[in-house]
N, C-alpha and C positions, 0 to 999 in steps of 0.2 A: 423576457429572457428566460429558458427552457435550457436547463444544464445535467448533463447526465453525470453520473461518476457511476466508473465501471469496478468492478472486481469480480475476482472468482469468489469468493465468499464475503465472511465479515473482516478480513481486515481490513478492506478501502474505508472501512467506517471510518479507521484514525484522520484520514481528512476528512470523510464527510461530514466529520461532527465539528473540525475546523472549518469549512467551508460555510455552514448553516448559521453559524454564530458571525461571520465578516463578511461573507456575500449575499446581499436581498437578491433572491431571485426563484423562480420555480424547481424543484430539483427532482428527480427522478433517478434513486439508485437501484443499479443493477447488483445482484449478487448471485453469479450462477453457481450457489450448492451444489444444484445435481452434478457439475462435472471437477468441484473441488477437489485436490488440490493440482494446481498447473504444476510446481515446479516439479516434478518428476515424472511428468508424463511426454510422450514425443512432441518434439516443435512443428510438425506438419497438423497433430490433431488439436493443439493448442491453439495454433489460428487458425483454425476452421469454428472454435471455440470463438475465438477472438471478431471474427469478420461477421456473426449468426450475431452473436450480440450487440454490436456497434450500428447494425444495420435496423434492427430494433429500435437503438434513441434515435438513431437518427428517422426513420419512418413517425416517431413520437413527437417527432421538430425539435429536438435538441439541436444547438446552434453550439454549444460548447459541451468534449465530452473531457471528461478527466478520466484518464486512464490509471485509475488507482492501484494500482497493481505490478510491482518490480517486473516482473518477471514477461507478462503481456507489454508491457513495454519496451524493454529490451529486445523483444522478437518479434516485436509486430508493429512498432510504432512507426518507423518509415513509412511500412508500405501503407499503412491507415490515409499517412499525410498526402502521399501518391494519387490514392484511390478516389480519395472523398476532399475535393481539395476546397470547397467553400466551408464546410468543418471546421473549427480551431479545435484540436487536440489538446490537451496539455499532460504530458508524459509523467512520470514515477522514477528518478533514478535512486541509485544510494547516495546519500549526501556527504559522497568523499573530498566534495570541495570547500566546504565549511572547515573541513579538518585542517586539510592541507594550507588552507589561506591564514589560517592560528601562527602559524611559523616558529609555535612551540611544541610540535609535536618530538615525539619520541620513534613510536610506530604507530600504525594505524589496522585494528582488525574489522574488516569487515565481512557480516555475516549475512546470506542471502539462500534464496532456495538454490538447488545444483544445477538448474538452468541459467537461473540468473547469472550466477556465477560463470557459467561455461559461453556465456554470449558474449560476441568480439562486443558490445557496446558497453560494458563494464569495462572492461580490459582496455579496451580504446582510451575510456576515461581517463583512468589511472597512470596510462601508458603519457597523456597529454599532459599531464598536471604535473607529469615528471616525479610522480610518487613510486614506482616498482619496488625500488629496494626497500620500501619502508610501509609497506602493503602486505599483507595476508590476507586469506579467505577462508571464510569456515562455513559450509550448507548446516543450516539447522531445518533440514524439510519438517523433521517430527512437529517444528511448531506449530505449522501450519496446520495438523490433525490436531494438536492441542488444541489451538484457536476454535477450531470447527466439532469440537467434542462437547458432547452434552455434559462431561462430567466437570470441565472447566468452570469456574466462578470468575469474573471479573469484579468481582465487589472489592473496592482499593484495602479494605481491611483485610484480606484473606488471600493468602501466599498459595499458590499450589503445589503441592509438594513433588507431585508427578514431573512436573515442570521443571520446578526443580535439582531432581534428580538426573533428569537429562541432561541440562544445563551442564551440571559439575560433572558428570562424563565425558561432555563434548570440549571442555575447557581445560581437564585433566590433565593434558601434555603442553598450557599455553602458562610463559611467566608473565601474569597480568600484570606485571608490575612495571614491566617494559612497554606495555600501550600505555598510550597516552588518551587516545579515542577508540571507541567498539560504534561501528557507522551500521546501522541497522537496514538491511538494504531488502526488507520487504514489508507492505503496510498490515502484513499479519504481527510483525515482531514489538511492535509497541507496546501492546495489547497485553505484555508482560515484560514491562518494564520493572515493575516491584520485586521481579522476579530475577531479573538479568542484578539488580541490585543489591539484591541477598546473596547471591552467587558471587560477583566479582568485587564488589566491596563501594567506596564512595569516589577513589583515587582513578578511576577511569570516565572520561565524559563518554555519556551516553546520546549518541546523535538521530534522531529519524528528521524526514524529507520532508513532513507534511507541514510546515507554517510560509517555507519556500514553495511549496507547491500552492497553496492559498494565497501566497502573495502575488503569485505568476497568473492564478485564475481572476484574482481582485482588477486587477492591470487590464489583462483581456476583457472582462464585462466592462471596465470604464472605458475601453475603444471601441467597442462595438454594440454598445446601452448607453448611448445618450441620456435618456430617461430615467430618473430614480422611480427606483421598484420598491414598496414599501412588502408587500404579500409574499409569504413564503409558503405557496403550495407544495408540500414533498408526497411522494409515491413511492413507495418500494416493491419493486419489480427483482421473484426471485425464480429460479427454472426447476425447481421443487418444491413442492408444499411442506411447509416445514414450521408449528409452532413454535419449535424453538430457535430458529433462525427470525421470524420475528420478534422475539421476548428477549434474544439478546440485542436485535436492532433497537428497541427502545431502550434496553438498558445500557448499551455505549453512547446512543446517540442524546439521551436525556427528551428524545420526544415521543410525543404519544397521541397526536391530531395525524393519521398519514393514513393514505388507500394504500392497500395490499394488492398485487397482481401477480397469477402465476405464467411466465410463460416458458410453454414447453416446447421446444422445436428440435 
């Protein structure tokens, strides 16, 4: 079993480091740096982005890809399922359903890049769950250059202040006091989480997708892996060459046995 998880850079890591710890299987993650960040660039060049890469794991015999990435998912996941339809996909949403099913909420803020946000499959969600009047949105794009910035630290001891600072800007006009949940709607926003928590305090639950999305992948390879797979070969496939885009893949992912491939198309 050959499982890809895709992202524009290093946030899919937040699953893929879930994924490597509760699914045996070969793994090959994509992280296309050179065309980081998706959410603020047009949705016509973003899947062109999106189809160049998938068409990669899948040439590589990925049989399961995860599309770790809000944003590529929300705009591209259908037609993937369309296209490629012996594939199992398994999609990225915000996890505004966790919230919503609590039945203790208050309000619910959820924060995503400005595409995410602007795509009917967000809005769809929300609109279904019967949550609108108790939903807000907030694009935090800047994160995503945080995430992908050489000056960042992810070492759980060290706060970034830059980060920070953003943070308390962008929240400046919200009375945290009235959410109940902040749903984290891209796998770059995890990545500072210590951070979302110095800023809003302890009285707000902090939600991401990824142990629902490993438990969706887990389910998948037991229907279609018969066979226990004990070997975890991993690959990291990035479309830039970039030491420090590997130095932080070992340092979120906690591994350090992986081939490196550049590719550039």
């Amino acid at each position: 079993m050959k499982i890809g998880v895709y992202d524009s850079g290093l946030g899919g890591l937040t699953i893929f480091k879930e994924a490597i710890k509760n699914v045996a299987a070969d793994y090959i993650y994509l992280g296309d740096n050179k065309n980081a960040p998706y959410g603020v660039k047009k949705k016509k060049i973003v899947k062109e982005y999106i189809f160049n890469n998938v068409e990669y794991l899948i040439n590589q015999g990925c049989k399961i890809i995860v599309i770790a990435c809000n944003t590529a998912t929300s705009i591209a996941i259908k037609d993937l399922r369309q296209k490629y339809q012996d594939i199992c996909f398994i999609g990225t949403e915000p996890a505004v359903k966790k919230a919503v099913d609590s039945n203790d909420y208050k309000k619910i803020l959820i924060c995503g890049t400005s595409l995410t946000i602007k795509e009917e499959k967000l809005n769809n969600l929300i609109h279904d769950l019967h949550a609108n009047e108790k939903v807000e949105l907030l694009s935090l794009d800047k994160l995503v250059d945080f995430a992908e910035s050489e000056k960042v630290n992810f070492n759980n001891n060290t706060l970034n202040l830059e980060v920070i600072k953003y943070l308390k800007e962008s929240f400046k006009d919200y009375k945290i006091e009235d959410y109940s949940y902040l749903v984290l709607g891209c796998t770059h926003f995890p990545l500072f989480k210590n951070e979302f928590k110095d800023v809003l305090g302890t009285n707000i639950n902090i939600i991401d997708g990824s142990v629902g999305v490993v438990n969706n992948l887990k389910n998948k390879v037991l229907t279609l892996n018969k066979n226990n797979q004990n070997t975890c070969k991993i690959k990291l496939v990035i479309t830039k060459d970039s030491k420090f885009f590997i130095n932080k893949f070992k340092t979120i992912t906690c591994v350090n046995n992986f081939e490196v491939k550049v590719f550039d198309k």
